[in-house]
Kinemage of the C-alpha trace (Angstrom):
@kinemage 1
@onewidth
@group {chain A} dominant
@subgroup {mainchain}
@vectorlist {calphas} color= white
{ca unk a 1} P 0.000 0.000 0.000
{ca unk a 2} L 2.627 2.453 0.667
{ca unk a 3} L 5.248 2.982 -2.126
{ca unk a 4} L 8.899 3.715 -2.284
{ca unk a 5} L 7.999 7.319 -3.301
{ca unk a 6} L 5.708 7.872 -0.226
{ca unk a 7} L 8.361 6.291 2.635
{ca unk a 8} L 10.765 9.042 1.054
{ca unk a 9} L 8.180 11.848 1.805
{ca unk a 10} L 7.176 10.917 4.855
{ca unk a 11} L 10.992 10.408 5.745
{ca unk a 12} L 12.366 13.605 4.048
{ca unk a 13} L 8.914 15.493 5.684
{ca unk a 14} L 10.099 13.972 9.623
{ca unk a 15} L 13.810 15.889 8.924
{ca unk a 16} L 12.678 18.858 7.738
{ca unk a 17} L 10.661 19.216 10.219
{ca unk a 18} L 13.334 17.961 12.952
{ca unk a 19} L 15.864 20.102 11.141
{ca unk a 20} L 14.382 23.254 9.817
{ca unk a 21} L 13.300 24.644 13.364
{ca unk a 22} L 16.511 24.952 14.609
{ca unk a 23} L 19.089 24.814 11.818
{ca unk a 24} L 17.496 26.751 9.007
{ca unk a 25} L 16.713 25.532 5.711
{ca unk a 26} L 17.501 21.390 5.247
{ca unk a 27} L 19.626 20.341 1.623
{ca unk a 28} L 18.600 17.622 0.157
{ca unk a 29} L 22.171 16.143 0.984
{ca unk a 30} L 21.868 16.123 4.321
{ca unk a 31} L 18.054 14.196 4.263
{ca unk a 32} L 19.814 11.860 2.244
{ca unk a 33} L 22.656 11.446 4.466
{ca unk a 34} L 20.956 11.161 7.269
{ca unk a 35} L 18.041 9.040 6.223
{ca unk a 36} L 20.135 7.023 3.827
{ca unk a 37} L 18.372 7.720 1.005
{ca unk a 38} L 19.342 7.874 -2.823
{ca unk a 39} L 19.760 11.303 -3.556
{ca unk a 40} L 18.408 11.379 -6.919
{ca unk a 41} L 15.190 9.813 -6.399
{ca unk a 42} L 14.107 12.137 -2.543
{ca unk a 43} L 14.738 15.269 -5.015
{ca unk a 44} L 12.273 13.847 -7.138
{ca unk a 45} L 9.897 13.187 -3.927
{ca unk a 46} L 10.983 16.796 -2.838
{ca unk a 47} L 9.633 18.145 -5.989
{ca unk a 48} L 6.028 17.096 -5.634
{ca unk a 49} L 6.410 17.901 -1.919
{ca unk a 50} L 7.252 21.562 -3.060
{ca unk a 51} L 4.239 21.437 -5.722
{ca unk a 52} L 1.841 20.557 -3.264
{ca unk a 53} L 3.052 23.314 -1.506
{ca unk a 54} L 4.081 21.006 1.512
{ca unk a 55} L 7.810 22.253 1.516
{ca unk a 56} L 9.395 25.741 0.572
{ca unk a 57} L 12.256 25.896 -1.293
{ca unk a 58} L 15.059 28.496 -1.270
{ca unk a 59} L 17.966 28.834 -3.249
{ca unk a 60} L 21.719 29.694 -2.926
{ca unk a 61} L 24.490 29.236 -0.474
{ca unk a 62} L 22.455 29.117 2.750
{ca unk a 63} L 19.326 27.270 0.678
{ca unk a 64} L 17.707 24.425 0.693
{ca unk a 65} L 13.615 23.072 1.935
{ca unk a 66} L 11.471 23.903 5.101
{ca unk a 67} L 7.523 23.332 6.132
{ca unk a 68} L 4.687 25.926 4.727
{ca unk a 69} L 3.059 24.900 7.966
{ca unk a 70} L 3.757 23.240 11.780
{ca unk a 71} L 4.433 19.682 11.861
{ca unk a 72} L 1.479 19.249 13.839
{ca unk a 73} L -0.754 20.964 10.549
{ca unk a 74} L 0.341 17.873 8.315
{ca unk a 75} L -1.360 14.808 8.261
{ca unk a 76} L 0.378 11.516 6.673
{ca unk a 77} L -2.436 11.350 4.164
{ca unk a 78} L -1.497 15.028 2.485
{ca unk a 79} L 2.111 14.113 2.930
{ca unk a 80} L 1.263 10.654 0.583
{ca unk a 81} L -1.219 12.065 -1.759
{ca unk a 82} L 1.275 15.081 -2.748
{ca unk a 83} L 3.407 12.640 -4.112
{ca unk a 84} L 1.060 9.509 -4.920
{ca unk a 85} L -2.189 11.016 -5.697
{ca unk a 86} L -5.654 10.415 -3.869
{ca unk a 87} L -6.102 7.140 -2.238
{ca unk a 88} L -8.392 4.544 -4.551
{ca unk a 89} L -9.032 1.107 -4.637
{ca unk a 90} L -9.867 -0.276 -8.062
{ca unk a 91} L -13.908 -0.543 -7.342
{ca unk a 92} L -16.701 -2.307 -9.765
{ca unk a 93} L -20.232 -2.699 -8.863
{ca unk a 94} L -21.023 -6.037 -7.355
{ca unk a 95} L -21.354 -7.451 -3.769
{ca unk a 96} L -17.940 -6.664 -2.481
{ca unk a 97} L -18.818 -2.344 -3.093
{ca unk a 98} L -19.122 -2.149 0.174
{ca unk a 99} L -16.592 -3.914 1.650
{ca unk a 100} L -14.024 -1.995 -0.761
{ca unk a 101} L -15.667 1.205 -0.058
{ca unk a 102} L -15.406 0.677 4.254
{ca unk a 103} L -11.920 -0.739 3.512
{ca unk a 104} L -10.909 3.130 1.346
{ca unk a 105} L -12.541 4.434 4.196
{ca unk a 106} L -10.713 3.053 7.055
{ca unk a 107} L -7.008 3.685 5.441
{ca unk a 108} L -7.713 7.218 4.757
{ca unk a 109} L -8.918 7.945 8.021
{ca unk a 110} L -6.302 6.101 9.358
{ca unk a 111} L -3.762 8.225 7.105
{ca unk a 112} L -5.515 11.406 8.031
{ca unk a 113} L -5.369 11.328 11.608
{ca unk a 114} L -2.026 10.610 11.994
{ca unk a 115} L 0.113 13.923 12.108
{ca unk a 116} L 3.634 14.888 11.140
{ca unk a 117} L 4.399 15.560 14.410
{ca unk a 118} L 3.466 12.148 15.895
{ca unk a 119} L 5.974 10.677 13.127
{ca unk a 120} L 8.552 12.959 14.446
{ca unk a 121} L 7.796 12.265 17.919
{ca unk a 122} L 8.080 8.362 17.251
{ca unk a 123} L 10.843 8.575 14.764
{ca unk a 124} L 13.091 10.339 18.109
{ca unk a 125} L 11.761 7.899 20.343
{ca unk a 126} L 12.769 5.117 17.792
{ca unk a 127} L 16.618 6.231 17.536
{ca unk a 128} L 16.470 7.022 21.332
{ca unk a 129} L 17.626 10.845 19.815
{ca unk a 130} L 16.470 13.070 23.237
{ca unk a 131} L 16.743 15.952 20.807
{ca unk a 132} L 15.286 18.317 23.182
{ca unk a 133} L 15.373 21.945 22.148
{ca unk a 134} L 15.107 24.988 24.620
């Protein structure tokens, strides 16, 4: 269910939003350093993050992405249909329409009420980081 392409968002969106805050505007390079990424490919994510106007970009020396709004203002769903598109399941009349239909309904609630900043909470906990900012 969840691509390639939306595990790099949804990683790339957790550092920028761990990074940003408190160390200005987050290179591509350093996502992919840090999340061991491929380079290539997470600009490509980036991209359609920017599009969707997830992400701002800024260019030159001191450039690089940050968050349009507060981690806690994203919800995984946005974060995967900026780079996916909307949620479907392939759907034909019959008897199973409304098993299909509860089963759409049920991942993109799920998606939607999950927040950017509960990934970046977990994703500390995970690594045991402590990254406590005063």
């Amino acid at each position: 269910m969840i691509s390639t392409k939306d595990k790099y968002a949804i990683n790339a969106m957790i550092d920028i939003a761990i990074y940003y805050s408190n160390n200005g505007y987050v290179t591509t390079k350093d996502i992919s350093k840090r999340q061991n990424l491929s380079l290539k490919y997470l600009e490509q994510v980036i991209a359609h993050l920017v599009k969707a106007n997830l992400l701002k970009s800024y260019r030159g020396a001191n450039g690089g992405y940050g968050l349009v709004k507060k981690p806690e203002e994203y919800s995984a769903l946005e974060i995967i249909e900026a780079v996916s598109g909307e949620i479907s399941v392939d759907n034909e009349p019959g008897a199973c329409s409304k098993l299909i239909n509860g089963y759409l309904d049920v991942i993109t609630n799920y998606f939607g009420n999950i927040k950017l900043s509960d990934l970046v909470l977990d994703y500390q906990t995970s690594i045991g980081a402590g990254l406590y900012y005063i």
